[in-house]
N, C-alpha and C positions, 0 to 999 in steps of 0.2 A: 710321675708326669701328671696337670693339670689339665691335661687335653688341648691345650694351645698349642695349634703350630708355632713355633719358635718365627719361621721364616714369614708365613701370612697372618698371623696371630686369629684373632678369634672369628673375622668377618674378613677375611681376605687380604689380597697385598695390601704392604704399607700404604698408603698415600689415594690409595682409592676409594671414594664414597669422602673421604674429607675435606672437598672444597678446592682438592688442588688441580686445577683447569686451568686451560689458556687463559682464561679471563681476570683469576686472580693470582696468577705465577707473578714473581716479584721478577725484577731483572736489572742487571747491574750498569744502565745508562747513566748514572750522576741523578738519578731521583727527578728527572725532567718530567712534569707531570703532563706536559701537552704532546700532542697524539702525532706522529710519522703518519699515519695515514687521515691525511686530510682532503674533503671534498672538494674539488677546484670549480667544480662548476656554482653556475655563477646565479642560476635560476631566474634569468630576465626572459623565459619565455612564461606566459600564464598561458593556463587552458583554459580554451572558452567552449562551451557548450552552446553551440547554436541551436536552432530551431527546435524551441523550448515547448512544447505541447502545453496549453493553457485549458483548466476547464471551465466547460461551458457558464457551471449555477455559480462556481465561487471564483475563476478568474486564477487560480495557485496554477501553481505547475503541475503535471500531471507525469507520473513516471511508470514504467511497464509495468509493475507491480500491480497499480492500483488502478488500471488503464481499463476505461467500457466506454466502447461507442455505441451511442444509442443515437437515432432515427439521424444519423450521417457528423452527431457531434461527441465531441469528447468530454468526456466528463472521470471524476475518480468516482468510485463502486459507492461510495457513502452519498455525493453528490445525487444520484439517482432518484429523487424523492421526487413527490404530487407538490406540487407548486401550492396546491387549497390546504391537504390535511398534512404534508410532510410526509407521510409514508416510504419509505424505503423501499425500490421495487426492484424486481430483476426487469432485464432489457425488454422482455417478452411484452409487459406489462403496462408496457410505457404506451399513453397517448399524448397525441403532443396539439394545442391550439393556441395560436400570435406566437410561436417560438418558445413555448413554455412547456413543461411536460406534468401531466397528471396520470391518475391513476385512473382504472376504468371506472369507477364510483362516482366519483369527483367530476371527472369529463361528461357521463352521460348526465348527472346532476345539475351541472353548470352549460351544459353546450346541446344536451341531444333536446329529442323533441318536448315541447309542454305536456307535461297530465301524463305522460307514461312513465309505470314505475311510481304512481301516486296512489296506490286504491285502484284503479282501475282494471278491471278483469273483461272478459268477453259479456261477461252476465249485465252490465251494465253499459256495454256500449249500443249506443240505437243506429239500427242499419237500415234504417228507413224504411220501406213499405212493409218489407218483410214481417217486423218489428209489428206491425198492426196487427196480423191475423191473428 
């Protein structure tokens, strides 16, 4: 004996593991290569997607994935950025002035008061009378 089952031989019954599947069984119709099961439908509805979420900096579409409202608009997570230096920011992050959004750098840079945030400290500011004594 060679250790082959006669009946499954080396790796199991005959015809299993060889490819013989519904999908490649031959079958005795006259060799008719087009298929009994055909789709009848007719596919004249299309699907529309309506109210298409657009965002705010680039105007694309906006999908749940990549969806952040920031200060009441939509934007995608990469659109997020300082309008001056481009920075990427989280929502927290955002200030926004004329409908534009920056970053707090940028904004108080561009928008807050003159002369602070320039050199200036307590030691050099003059507080009038006091300042004399």
């Amino acid at each position: 004996s060679s250790g082959i089952n006669a009946e499954y031989g080396a790796f199991g019954p005959k015809g299993v593991g060889t490819g013989a599947t519904a999908g490649c069984l031959a079958t005795d119709e006259g060799g008719s290569s087009e298929s009994k099961f055909k789709n009848t439908h007719t596919g004249n509805k299309k699907i529309v997607i309506s109210n298409q979420e657009k965002c705010h900096r680039c105007e694309k579409t906006v999908y749940a994935a990549e969806k952040m409202i920031v200060l009441n608009k939509i934007f995608h997570k990469t659109c997020v950025k300082c309008n001056s230096c481009g920075k990427v920011m989280p929502a927290g992050d955002v200030l926004e002035h004329d409908d534009e959004i920056y970053c707090k750098n940028c904004h108080g840079r561009h928008f807050g008061p003159k002369g602070v945030g320039f050199g200036l400290s307590a030691a050099t500011l003059n507080t009038g009378d006091y300042a004399k004594k």
